[in-house]
N, C-alpha and C positions, 0 to 999 in steps of 0.2 A: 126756310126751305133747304138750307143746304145742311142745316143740323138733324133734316128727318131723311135727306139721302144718307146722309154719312149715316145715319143706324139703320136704313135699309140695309147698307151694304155690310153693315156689320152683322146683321143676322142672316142674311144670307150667308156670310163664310161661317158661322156657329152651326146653322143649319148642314150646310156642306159639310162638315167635319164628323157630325155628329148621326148624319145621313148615311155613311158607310155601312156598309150590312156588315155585323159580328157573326151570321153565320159563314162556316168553315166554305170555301171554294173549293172544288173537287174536281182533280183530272185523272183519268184512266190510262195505263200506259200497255204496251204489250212486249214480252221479252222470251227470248227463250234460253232454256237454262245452261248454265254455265258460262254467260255471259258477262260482260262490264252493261251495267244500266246504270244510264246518268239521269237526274231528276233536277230539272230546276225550275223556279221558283221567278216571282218578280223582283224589278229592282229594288232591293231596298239599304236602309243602312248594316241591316249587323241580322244574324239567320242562326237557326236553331231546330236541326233535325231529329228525329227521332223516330222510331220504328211500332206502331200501335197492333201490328198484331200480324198473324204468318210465321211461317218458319224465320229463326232468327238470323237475322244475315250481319254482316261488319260494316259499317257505314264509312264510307269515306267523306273527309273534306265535310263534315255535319256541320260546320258553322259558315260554309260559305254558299253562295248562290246556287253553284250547282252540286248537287253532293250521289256519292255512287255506289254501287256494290257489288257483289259477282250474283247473279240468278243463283240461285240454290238446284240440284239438280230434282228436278221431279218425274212421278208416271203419270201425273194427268195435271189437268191444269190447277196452278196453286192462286191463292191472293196473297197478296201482301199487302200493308198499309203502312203510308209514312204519312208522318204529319211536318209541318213545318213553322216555327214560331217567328215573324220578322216584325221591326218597327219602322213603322212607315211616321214620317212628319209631315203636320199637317199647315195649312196656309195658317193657323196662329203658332203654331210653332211648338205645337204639344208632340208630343211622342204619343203615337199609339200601336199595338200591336194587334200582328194582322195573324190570321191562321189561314192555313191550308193544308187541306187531304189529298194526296197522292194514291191511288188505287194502283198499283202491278199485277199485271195477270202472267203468269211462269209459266209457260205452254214445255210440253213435253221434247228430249231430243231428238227425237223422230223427229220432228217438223223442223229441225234443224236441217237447211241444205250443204252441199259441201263447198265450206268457203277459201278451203286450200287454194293457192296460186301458184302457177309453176311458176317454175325460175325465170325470169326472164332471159333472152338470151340473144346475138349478133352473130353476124358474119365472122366475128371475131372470136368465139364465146364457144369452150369446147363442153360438151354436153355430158354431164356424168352419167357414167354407166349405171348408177345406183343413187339415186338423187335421195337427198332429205324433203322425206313428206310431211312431217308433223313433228312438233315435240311435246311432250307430256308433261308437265309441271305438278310435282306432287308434296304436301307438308307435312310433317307427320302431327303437328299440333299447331292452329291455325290462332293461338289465345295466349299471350304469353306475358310474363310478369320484365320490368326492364333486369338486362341482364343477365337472361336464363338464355337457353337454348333448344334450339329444334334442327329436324333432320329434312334437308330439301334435297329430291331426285328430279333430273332431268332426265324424262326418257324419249330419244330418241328415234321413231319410224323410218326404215328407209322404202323406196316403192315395190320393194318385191319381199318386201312385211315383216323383215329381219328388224329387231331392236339391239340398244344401243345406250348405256349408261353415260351421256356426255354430260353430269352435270358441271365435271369439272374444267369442261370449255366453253362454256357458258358464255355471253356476255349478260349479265345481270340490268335490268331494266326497272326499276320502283320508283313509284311517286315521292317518297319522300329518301333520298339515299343516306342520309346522315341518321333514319332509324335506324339502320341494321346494318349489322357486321357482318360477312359470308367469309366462310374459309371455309374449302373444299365443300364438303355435302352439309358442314354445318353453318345455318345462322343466329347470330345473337344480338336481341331486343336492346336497344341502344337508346330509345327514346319514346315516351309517353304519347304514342298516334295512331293513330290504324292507315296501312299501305295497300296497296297493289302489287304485286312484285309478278314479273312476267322472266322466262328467258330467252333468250335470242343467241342464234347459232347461223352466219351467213345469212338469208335473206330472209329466213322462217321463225318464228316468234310461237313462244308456248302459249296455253290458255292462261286465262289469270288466274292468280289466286291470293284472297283477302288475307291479310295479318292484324288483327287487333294488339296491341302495344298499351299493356295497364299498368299501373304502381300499386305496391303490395305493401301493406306495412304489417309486421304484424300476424300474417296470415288474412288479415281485410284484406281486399279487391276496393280501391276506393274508386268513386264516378270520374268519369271526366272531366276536368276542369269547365265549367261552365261558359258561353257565353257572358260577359257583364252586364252588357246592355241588356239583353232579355233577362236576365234574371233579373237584375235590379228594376224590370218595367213592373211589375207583378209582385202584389205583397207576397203570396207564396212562393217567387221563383221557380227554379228546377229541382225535381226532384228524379233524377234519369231513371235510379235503381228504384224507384217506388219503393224504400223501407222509412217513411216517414221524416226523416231528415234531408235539408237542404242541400242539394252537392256543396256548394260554397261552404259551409257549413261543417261538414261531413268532412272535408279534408283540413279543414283548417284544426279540428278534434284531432283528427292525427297527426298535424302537425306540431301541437303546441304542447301535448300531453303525452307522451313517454312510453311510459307502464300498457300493458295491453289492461291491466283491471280498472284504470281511470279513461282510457278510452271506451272501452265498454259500458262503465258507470253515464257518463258523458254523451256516448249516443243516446242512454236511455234517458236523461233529463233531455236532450234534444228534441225528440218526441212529443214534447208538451206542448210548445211553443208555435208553433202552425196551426192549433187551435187558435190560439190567441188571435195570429192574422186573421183566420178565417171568418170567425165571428164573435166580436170581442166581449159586447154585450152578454150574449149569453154562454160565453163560454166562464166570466166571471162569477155566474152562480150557480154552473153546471156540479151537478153532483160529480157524474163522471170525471170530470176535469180534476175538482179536488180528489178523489180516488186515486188516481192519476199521479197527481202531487203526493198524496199523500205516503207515494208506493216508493215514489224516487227519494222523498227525505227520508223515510226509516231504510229504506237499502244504501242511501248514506251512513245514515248511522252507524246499519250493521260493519260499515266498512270502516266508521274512526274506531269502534269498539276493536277495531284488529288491524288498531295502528297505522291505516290508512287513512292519508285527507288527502282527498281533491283540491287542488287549489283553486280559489274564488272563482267556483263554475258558474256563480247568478252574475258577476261580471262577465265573464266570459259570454253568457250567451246572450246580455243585454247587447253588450255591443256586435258581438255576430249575429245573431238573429235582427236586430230591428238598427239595420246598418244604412237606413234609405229614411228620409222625413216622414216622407206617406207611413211607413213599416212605425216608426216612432211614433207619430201620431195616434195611430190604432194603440199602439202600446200604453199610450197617456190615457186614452181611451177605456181602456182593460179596464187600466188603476184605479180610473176615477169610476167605472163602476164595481167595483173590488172595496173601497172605501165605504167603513161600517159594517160591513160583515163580521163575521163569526167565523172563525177557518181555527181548526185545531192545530194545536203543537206539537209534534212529536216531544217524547224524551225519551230519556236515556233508555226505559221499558220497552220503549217500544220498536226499538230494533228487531227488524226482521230481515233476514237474508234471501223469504222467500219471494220480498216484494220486489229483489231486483230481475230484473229481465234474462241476463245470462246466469253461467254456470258460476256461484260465488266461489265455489268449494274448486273446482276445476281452474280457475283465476288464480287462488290462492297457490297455489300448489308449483305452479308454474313462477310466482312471485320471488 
């Protein structure tokens, strides 16, 4: 008796586990534009936002609970969609990840009311003849590489509708103060994030406005540093920019390899290998696949033929690509049905420069 409770009650928590609905949850918000919209999400351990379609806005705080952004300004009502990836644990103690859909509806300024506040004021408290009504917060480039710079205006309203260039007495307001550097009307990208930055002058506070904060190597724009936990929950992890490579992945090419024509070379072996997660079985006797292969080893080629070698990229992207058990498992997987085939060899003939993806001749040049 007590051996057929004890595996009632183990099926019931396997049941419960595995009972969770995978499809997406969806909540509807409403905002009007040019606003701060906060979006959040359930408790869990570790979060993963991202923006599925709508004008594109700057996400703040994307890996934590609640994550935000400024309304975009619109004439009529916009959608926007966020998704959001989190891992929930469950009574056996597995990690699973959970989704959810975010809908934004962006109603027009018009239906904005006026949310100015007078000053407050006492008995004691003498009353300016020309009060500050509003201030204006404006960027001139909202996307910036670290260490570059942009031009920020604070324009000032006062109630009998004279304006007023005070950016330079400012009190400066941002979610993160150690991204950016301000001196007078200029500031400079100090650290890899996206902000909020508001300004404030006596009681009255500017609109917001978003700053995205990226690392350039190169001339790439590389992703975001990903999440761990969500990325490594999922054999394909994140891929933010959709160009077929892992972020993880994607920065660590740039950071280990130098040259703008073996980063390039290297994204494009990159490429290959998310088939493999996807579906290993038949991705081992995919013609395409080998195609595929067969495109990236002869535009190596064409690259030792002119002195160039990559160094051990099949090391390189064994161990970054399939850097998780699950991820290596599939990979044994591949192999073992990969074993006994027939796969041609390039040689020395067969180099071709047209099978590489980027500009060879343009790489070169710049080399």
């Amino acid at each position: 008796m007590k051996l057929y409770i004890a595996a009632l009650i183990s099926l019931l928590l396997v049941f419960s586990a595995c009972s969770d609905s995978s499809q997406p949850q969806e909540q509807t918000l409403n905002a009007i534009s040019n606003e701060v919209v906060i979006v959040s999400t359930q408790e869990a351990q570790s979060y993963s936002w991202s923006q599925v379609s709508g004008v594109k806005v700057v996400l703040i705080d994307s890996q934590k609970q609640s994550m935000s952004f400024i309304a975009p300004v619109v004439t009529k009502d916009t959608e926007l969609v966020f998704e959001v990836l989190y891992t929930v644990t469950t009574v056996l103690n597995t990690v699973n990840i959970k989704t959810e859909k975010v809908k934004v509806i962006v109603h027009p300024l018009e239906l904005l009311t006026d949310k100015n506040t007078t000053i407050p004021t006492d008995n004691n408290t003498t009353i300016p003849t020309n009060p500050l009504k509003s201030i204006a917060l404006s960027i001139s480039n909202n996307s910036l590489n670290i260490e570059t710079n942009t031009t920020l205006n604070a324009i000032a309203t006062y109630e009998d509708n004279t304006t007023k260039d005070i950016t330079q007495e400012v009190k400066w307001i941002s979610t993160d103060s150690n991204a950016i550097q301000i001196s007078k009307h200029q500031l400079q990208a100090k650290k890899e994030t996206n902000i909020i930055l508001r300004a404030k002058l006596n009681t009255v506070t500017s609109n917001a406005v978003a700053l995205e904060i990226y690392k350039e190597i190169n001339g790439h724009k590389l992703p975001p540093l990903p999440n761990q936990v969500i990325n490594n929950s999922t054999l394909l992890g994140i891929d933010s920019n959709s160009n077929g490579v892992r972020d993880d992945v994607e920065r660590k090419i740039y950071a280990v390899y130098k040259r703008p024509i073996e980063q390039a070379y290297m994204m494009q072996d990159a490429k290959i290998y998310p088939h493999i997660l996807e579906n290993p079985i038949e991705t081992a006797t995919s013609e395409e696949f080998e195609k595929e292969h067969w495109d990236t080893a002869t535009c190596n080629g064409y690259l030792m033929s002119q002195d160039i070698e990559i160094l051990k990229p099949v090391d390189f992207m064994e161990n970054s690509y399939f850097n998780t058990k699950e991820r290596m498992r599939v990979y044994i997987e591949f192999n073992e049905a990969s074993s006994g085939g027939v796969y041609h060899i390039p040689l020395p003939r067969d180099d071709n420069k047209e099978n590489c993806d980027f500009n060879v001749t343009k790489m070169l040049e710049i080399e």
